[in-house]
Each structure stands twice: as C-alpha cells, then as structure tokens.
VOPAGU-2260 file (C-alpha; in pm, 1 decimal, decimal comma):
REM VOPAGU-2260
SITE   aa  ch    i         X         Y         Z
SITE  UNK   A    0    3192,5    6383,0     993,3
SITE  UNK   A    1    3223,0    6255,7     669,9
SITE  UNK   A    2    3494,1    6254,7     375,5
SITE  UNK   A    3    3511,7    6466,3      87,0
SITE  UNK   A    4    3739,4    6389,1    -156,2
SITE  UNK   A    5    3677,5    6721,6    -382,8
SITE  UNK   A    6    3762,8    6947,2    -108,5
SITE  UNK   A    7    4148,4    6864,1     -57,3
SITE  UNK   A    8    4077,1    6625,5     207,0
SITE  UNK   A    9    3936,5    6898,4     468,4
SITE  UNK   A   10    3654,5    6726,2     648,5
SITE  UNK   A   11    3297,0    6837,2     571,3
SITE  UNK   A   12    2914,6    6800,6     741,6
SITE  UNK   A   13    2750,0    6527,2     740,3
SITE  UNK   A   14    2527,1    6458,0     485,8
SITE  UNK   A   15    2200,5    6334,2     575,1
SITE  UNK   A   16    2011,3    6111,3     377,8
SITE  UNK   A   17    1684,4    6166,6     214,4
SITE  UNK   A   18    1426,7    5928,1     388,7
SITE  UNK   A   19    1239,8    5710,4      85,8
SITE  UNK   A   20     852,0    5649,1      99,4
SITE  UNK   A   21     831,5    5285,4     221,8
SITE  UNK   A   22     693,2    5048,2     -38,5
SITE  UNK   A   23     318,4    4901,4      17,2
SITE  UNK   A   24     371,0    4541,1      78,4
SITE  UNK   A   25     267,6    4316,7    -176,0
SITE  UNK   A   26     -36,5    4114,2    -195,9
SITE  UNK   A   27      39,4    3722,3    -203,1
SITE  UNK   A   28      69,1    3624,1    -509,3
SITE  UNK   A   29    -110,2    3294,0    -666,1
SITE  UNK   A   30      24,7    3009,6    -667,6
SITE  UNK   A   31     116,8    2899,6   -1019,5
SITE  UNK   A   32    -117,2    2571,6   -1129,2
SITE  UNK   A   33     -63,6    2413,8   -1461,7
SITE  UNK   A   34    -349,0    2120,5   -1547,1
SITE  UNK   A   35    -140,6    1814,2   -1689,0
SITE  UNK   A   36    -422,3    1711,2   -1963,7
SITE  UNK   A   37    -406,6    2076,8   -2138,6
SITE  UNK   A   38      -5,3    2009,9   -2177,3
SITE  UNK   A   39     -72,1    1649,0   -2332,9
SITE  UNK   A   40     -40,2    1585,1   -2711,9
SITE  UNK   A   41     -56,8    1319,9   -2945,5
SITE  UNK   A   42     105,3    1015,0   -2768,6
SITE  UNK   A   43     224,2     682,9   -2992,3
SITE  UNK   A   44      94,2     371,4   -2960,5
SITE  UNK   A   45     303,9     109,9   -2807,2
SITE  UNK   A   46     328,8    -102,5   -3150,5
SITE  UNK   A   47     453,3      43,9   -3459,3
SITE  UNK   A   48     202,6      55,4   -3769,5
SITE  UNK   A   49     406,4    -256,4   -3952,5
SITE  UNK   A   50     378,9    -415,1   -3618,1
SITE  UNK   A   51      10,4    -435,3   -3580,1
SITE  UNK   A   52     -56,9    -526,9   -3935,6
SITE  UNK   A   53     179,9    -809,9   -3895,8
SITE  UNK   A   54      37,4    -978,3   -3593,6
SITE  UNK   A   55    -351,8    -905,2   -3799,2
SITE  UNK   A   56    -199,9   -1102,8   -4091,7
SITE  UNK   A   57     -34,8   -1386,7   -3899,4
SITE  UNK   A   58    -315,3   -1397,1   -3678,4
SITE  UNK   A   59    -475,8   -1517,5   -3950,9
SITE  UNK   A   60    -281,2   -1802,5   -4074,5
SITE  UNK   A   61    -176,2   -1934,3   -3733,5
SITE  UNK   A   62    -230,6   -1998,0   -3363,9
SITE  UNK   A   63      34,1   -1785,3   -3212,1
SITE  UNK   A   64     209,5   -1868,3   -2892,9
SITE  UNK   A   65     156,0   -1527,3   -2715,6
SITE  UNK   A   66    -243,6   -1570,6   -2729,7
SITE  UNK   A   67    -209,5   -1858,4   -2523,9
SITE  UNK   A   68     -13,2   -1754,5   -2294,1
SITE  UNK   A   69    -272,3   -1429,6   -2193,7
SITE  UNK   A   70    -518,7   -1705,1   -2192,2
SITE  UNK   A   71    -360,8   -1849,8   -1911,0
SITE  UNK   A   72    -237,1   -1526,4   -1753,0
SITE  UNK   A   73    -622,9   -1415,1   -1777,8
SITE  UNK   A   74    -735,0   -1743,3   -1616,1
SITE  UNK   A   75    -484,1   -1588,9   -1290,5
SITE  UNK   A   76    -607,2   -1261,1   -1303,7
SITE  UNK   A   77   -1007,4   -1388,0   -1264,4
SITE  UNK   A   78    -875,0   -1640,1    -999,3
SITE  UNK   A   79   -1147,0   -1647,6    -722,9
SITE  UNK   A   80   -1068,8   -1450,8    -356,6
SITE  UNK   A   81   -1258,4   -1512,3     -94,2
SITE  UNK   A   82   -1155,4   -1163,2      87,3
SITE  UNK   A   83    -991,9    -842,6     -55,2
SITE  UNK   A   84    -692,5    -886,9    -199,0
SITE  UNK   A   85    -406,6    -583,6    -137,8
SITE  UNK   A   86    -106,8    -575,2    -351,4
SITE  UNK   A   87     154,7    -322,2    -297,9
SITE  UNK   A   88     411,2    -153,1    -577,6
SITE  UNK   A   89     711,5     -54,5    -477,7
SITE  UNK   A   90    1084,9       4,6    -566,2
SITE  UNK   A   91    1440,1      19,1    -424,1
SITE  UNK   A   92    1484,0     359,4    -599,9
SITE  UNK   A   93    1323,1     616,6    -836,6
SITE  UNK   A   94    1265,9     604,5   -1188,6
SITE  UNK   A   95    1178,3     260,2   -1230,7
SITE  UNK   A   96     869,7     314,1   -1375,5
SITE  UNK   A   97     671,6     227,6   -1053,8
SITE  UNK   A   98     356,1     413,6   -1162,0
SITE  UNK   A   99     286,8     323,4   -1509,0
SITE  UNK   A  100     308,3     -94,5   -1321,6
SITE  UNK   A  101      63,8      11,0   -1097,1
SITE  UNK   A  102    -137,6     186,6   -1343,0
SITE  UNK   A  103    -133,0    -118,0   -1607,5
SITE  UNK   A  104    -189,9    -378,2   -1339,9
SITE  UNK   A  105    -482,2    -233,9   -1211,2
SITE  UNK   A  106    -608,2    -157,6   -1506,3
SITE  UNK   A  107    -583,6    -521,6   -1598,1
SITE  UNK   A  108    -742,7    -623,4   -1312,9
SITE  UNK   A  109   -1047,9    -359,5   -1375,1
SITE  UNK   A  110   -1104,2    -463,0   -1681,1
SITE  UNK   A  111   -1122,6    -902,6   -1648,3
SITE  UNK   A  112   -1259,3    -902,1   -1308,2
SITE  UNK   A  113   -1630,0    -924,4   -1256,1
SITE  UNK   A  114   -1592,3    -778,9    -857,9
SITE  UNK   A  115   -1464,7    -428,8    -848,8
SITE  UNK   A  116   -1084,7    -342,2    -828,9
SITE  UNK   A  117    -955,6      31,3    -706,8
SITE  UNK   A  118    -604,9     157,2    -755,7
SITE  UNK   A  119    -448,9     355,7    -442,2
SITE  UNK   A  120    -197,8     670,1    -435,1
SITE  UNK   A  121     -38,1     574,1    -137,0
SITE  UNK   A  122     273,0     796,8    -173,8
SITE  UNK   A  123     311,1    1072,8     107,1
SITE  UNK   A  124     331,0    1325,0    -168,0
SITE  UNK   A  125      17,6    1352,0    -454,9
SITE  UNK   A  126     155,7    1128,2    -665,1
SITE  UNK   A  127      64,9    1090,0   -1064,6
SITE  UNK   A  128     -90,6     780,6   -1036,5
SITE  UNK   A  129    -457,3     965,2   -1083,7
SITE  UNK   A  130    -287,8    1145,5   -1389,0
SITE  UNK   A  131    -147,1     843,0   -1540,0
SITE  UNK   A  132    -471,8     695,0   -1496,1
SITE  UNK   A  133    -685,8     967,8   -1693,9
SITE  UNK   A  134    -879,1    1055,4   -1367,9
SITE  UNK   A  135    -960,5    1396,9   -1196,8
SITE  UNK   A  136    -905,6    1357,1    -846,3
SITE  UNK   A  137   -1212,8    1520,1    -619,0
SITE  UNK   A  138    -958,3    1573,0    -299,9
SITE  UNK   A  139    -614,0    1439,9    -163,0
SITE  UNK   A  140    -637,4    1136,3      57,5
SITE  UNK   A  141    -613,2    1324,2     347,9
SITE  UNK   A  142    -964,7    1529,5     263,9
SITE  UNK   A  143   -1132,1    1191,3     157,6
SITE  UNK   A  144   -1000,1     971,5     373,5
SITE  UNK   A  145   -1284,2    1022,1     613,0
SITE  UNK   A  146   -1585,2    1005,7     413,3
SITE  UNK   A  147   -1421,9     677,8     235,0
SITE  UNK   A  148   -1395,5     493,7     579,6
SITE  UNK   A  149   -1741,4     575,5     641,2
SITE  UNK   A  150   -1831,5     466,9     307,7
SITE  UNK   A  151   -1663,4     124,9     320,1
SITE  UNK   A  152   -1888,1       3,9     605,5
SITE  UNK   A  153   -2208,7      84,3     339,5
SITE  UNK   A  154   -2155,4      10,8     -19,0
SITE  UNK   A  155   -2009,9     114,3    -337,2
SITE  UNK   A  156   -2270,9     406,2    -398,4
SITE  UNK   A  157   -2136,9     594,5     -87,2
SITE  UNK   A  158   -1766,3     571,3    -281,5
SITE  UNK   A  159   -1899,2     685,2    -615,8
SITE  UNK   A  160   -1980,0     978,8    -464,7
SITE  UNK   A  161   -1604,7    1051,6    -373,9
SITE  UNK   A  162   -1402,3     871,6    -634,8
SITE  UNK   A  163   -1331,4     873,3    -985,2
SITE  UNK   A  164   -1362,2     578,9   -1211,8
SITE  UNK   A  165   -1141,7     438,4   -1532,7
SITE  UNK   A  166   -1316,2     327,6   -1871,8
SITE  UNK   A  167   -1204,2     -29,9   -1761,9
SITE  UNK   A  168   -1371,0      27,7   -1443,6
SITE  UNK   A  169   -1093,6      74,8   -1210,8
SITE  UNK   A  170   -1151,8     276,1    -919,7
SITE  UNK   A  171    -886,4     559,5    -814,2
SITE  UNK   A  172    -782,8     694,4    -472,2
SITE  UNK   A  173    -552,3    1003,6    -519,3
SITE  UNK   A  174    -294,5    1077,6    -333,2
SITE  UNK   A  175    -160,6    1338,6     -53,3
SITE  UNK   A  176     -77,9    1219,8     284,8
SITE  UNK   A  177     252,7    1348,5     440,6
SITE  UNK   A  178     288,7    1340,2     812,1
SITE  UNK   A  179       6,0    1090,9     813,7
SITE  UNK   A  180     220,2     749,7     840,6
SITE  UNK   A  181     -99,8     529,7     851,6
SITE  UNK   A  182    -343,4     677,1     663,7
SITE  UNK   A  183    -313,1     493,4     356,9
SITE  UNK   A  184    -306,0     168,5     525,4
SITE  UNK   A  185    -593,6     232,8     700,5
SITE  UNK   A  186    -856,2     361,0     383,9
SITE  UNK   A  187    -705,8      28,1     199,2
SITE  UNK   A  188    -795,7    -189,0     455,9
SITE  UNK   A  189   -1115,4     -57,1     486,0
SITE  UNK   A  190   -1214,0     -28,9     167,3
SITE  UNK   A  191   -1072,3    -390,6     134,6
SITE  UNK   A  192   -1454,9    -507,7     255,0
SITE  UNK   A  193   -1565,2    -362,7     -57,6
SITE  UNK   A  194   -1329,2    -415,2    -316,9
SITE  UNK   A  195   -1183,3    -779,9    -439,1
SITE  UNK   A  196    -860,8    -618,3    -528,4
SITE  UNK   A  197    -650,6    -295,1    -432,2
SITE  UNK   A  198    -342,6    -207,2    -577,2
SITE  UNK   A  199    -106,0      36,4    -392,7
SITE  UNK   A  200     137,6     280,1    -587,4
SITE  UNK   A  201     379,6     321,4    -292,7
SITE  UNK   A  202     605,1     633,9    -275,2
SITE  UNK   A  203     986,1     627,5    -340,6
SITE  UNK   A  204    1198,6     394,2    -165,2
SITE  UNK   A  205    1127,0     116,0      20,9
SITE  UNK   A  206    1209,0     256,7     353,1
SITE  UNK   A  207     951,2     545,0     364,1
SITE  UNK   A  208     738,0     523,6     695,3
SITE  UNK   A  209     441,4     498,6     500,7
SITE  UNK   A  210     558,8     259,9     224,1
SITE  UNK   A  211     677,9      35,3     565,2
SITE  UNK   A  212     353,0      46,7     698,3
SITE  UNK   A  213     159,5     -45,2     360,3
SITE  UNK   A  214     429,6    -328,3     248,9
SITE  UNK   A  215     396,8    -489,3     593,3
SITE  UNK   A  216     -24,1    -524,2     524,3
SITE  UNK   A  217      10,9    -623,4     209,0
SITE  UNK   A  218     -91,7    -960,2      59,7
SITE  UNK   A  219     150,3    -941,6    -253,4
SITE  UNK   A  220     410,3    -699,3    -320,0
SITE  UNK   A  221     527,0    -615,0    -669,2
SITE  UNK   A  222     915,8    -497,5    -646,6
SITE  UNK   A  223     967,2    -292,4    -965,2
SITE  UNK   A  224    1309,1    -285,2   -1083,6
SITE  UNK   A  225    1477,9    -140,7   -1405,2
SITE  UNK   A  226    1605,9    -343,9   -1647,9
SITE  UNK   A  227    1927,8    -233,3   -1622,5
SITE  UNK   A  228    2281,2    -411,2   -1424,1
SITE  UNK   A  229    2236,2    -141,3   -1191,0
SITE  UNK   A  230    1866,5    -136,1   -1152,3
SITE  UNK   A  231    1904,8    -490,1   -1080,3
SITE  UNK   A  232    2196,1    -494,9    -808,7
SITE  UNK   A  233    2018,8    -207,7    -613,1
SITE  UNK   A  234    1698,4    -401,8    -566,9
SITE  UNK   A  235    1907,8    -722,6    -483,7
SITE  UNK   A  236    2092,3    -549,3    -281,1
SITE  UNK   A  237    1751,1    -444,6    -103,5
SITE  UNK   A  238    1593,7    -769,3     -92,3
SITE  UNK   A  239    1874,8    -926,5      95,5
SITE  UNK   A  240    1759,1    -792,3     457,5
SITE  UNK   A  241    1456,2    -903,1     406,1
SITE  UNK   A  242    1267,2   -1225,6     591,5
SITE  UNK   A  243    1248,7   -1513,6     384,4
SITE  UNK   A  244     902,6   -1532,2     514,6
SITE  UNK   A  245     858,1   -1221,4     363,7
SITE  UNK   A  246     969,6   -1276,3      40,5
SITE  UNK   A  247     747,9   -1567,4     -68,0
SITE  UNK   A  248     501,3   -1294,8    -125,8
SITE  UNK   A  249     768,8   -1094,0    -349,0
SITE  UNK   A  250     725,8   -1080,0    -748,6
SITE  UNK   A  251     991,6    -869,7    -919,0
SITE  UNK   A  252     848,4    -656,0   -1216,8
SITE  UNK   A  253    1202,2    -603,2   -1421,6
SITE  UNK   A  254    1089,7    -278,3   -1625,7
SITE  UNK   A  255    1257,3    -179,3   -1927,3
SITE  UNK   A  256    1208,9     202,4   -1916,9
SITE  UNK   A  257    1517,1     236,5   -2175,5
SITE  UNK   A  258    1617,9      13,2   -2406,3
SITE  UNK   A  259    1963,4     112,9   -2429,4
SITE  UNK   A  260    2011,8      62,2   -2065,3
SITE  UNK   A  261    1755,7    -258,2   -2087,2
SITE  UNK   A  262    2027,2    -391,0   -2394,9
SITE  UNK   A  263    2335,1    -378,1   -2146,9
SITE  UNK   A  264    2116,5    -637,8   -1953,5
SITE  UNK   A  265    2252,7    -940,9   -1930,6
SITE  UNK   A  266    1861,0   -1088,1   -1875,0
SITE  UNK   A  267    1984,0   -1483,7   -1797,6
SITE  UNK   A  268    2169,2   -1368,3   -1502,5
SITE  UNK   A  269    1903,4   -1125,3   -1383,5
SITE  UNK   A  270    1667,0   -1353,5   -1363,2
SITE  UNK   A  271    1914,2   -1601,5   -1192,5
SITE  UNK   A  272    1964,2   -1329,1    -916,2
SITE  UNK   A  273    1598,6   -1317,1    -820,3
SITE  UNK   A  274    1525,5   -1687,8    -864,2
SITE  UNK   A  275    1794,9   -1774,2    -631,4
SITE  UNK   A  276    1611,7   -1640,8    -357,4
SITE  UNK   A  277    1284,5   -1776,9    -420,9
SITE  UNK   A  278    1134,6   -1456,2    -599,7
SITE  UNK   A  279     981,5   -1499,2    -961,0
SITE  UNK   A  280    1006,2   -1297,1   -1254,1
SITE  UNK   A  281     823,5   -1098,7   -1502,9
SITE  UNK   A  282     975,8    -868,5   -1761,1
SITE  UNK   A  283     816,5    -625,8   -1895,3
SITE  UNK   A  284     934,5    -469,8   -2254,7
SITE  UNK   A  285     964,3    -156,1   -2338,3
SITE  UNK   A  286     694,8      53,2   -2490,7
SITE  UNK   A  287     679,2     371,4   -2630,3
SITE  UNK   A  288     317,6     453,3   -2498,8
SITE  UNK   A  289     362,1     355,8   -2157,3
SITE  UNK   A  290     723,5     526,3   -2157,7
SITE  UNK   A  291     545,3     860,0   -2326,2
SITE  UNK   A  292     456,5     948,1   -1914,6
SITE  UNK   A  293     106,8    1030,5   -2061,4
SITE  UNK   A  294    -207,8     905,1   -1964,6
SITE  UNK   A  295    -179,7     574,3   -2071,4
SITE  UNK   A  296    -460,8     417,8   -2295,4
SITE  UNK   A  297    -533,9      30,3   -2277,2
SITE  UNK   A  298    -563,4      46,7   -2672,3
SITE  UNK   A  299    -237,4     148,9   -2743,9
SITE  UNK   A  300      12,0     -35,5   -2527,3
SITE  UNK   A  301     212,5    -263,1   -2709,5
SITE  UNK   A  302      22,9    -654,4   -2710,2
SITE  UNK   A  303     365,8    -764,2   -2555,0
SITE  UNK   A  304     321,7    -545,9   -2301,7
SITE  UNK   A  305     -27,4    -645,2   -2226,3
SITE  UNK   A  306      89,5    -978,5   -2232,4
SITE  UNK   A  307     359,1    -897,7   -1901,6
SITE  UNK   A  308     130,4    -677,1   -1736,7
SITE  UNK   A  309    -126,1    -963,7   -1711,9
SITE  UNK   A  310     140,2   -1210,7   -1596,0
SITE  UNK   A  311     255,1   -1026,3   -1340,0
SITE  UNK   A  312    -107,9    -925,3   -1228,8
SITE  UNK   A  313    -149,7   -1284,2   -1220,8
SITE  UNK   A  314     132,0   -1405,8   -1015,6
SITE  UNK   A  315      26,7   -1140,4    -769,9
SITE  UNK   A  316    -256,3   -1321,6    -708,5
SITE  UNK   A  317    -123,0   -1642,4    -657,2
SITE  UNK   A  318     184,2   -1462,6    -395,9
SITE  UNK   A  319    -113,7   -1340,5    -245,6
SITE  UNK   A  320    -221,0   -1579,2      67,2
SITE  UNK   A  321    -477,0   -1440,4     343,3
SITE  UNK   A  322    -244,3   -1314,5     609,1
C-alpha cells in the first residue's frame, strides 16, 4: 500500500511503475590523443636580440673569456673512452628541469663527438624526453626493447631501423616501461657495445626501482637540482645517505628554471654545500628557450647556456671511471 496525500490520508493501491526500455550500451569511446608538435608555436631564443648583437660586436674587438672556456669544456666532451660510457640524470624531486639537462647534454655530446652518442627515456612512464628532443618515437621501450638487444650484438644499421635520430646526430630511445624494473638497464648496457656515450633521463625521484637500478650501472650521474634554497637542501638532504664511494661519480647540475626563485639563491653557499662533500658544480642559467618546455633547438639556447651544458657534459666524463 502506498500513501496518498490528496485523498485525506485513506490508503490507496499500489501504483506500479512503468518498466523503461533499457538503454543500448555504449560503444567504447576513443581515447583522446593530442600530437605535442601541432600545439607548438613560435618559441624565443634563449638570448635577447640586443644580446646577440652585443657579443657579434665585441666578438670583434676582443678575445672574450667565455670562448675559452667552451674550448676547454669541448676538449672534455671529445675526451677519448675506451668502452661505452653511461651517464645517468636524475633528481631528488620534480620540476627541476631534469629533461631539458638530459636533452642539452646529449645533444652536446651528439654534436662534438666523432663516435655515436644516444639519449635514453628511462622513466617507467613515456617520458618527454623524445618530445623535447624533436623526435617521433616508432614504439615505447617495452615494444623495442627486443629488437634493440638483438640489434646491439650487429651494428648501427640494425638500430636505424628502430630509432629516431637528432640533426646533431643524437640517437633517441623513447620511453614506456612500468612494471619492467630492469628493462632500461638492460637495452643501455647493451647498446653500450655500440654507442661511446648514453645518457639516461631517469624518472622522478631518486628512489624509483628503476631509477635504483639504472643509477647503480651508471658510470657518471648528473644530480639536477633547482637553483633555489629549497631545491638545494632537498638534494643535500638526499645525497647524505649516500656512499662516499658513490659520490665521487656525482656532478650536481644546479638549474635555474626561475629566476625569481634562482635570485633568492644565495649561490656561494650552494656551492659550498656540494663541495663539502666532494661533489662539483655546474650552474646552469636560466634561459627562456630551454624554459619554453618546447622542443628545444641548439640555435637558440642562450651561448651561456651552451657554455654550462658543455661543462657539465664534460665533467661527466671525467666522473666517469670504468666500473
């Protein structure tokens, strides 16, 4: 029995529903895919127009002192090895600008080393290394990863076939792993019989299984930090566990992503920090280009940051012993 409040409160029948037509279930829908290149517009170049005529003019008149010092950062970069070389990028934390490191560093190496150089997604996750680089990738790691260990015991033909390649020259291994803890290890290492140099973009965090497993095979390790108080306590704070051992093949990479938060930096101290425990330092400035999150061009980066990006490429080579 039901309630009827128009009748005085006398009970009434029950009323019965009307049975509904059940909906047709939906078909799946797409999933939504954007392409990253048709998004990009008109990114600036890391140096201002007034900047670049100035250094043309005085260029001119004068030796400068930066000049010299690529010259000898250059002379690092094209240092002989007799075996590949693996350096791994990581971070204490996100945002610190790991990618864009990793994506100048390699390219730096690409582009004044005679032997070939490839750059490695090794995050769990696709990373945007492969983006940042201005490469299509053809698969995640975990579709290539077996063709490019059969590949690495024959020669760099087999590879061409499954990766993409920079104007500089630099190779690139996308990303896509998760729930494969080794996998990125494993194609590095292998692919270090072809390739003088690999550079690893490691994922988030310096604690990931993955980024564990990479750091630990790594010849040099480039800790990017931001150049900010806080950027720097975290990854001090992070570098104290670690085995002194360990950290002689450690360069820190202090990042200016902002330059407000890089202008709170007190950068004497900073450096002091590092430097106490045996780990040197290479800052690099900030630059509109790189900090766009475009694909970054080797034209426009600031010279400055060229400059720092060839340092630290070269003091990962000398932190970089055969293990």
């Amino acid at each position: 029995m039901t309630w009827d409040p128009t009748r005085g409160g006398h009970p009434t029948q029950p009323v019965r529903p009307v049975p509904h037509a059940r909906a047709a279930p939906r078909p799946p829908q797409p999933v939504a895919q954007v392409n990253a290149f048709e998004l990009a517009g008109r990114v600036p170049s890391g140096d201002s127009v007034v900047q670049r005529v100035t250094r043309a003019v005085t260029r001119g008149f004068a030796n400068s002192k930066q000049p010299r010092d690529l010259v000898t950062a250059l002379n690092g970069v094209q240092a002989p090895v007799t075996t590949g070389r693996r350096v791994a990028v990581t971070s204490a934390r996100g945002g610190a600008g790991k990618t864009a490191v990793s994506a100048l560093v390699g390219s730096v190496f690409a582009a004044r080393r005679a032997d070939p150089v490839v750059a490695v997604d090794a995050a769990p996750e696709t990373g945007s290394l492969a983006w940042r680089l201005g490469t299509q990738p053809r698969g995640t790691l975990a579709e290539l990863a077996q063709g490019l260990m059969a590949a690495s015991s024959r020669n760099l033909a087999d590879v061409a076939r499954l990766l993409p390649r920079t104007p500089s020259g630099l190779w690139v291994v996308p990303g896509g792993s998760a729930g494969q803890r080794t996998i990125a290890r494993d194609v590095t290492r292998a692919l270090s019989r072809l390739f003088a140099v690999a550079v690893l973009d490691c994922g988030t965090g310096m604690q990931l299984p993955e980024t564990t497993e990479v750091l630990a095979d790594a010849h040099a390790v480039l800790v990017v930090t931001p150049a900010t108080p806080d950027g720097v306590s975290s990854t001090v704070s992070a570098l104290s566990g670690v085995q002194p051992g360990a950290l002689q093949r450690v360069v820190i990479a202090l990042n200016a992503t902002d330059p407000h938060g890089h202008a709170t930096l007190k950068s004497g101290p900073a450096r002091e920090a590092f430097q106490r425990m045996g780990v040197p330092v290479v800052e690099l400035p900030y630059d509109r280009h790189v900090a766009a999150g475009a694909v970054i061009d080797p034209g426009k980066i600031a010279e400055t940051t060229f400059v720092a990006a060839a340092n630290l490429a070269a003091w990962a080579l000398h932190r970089a012993p055969q293990l």
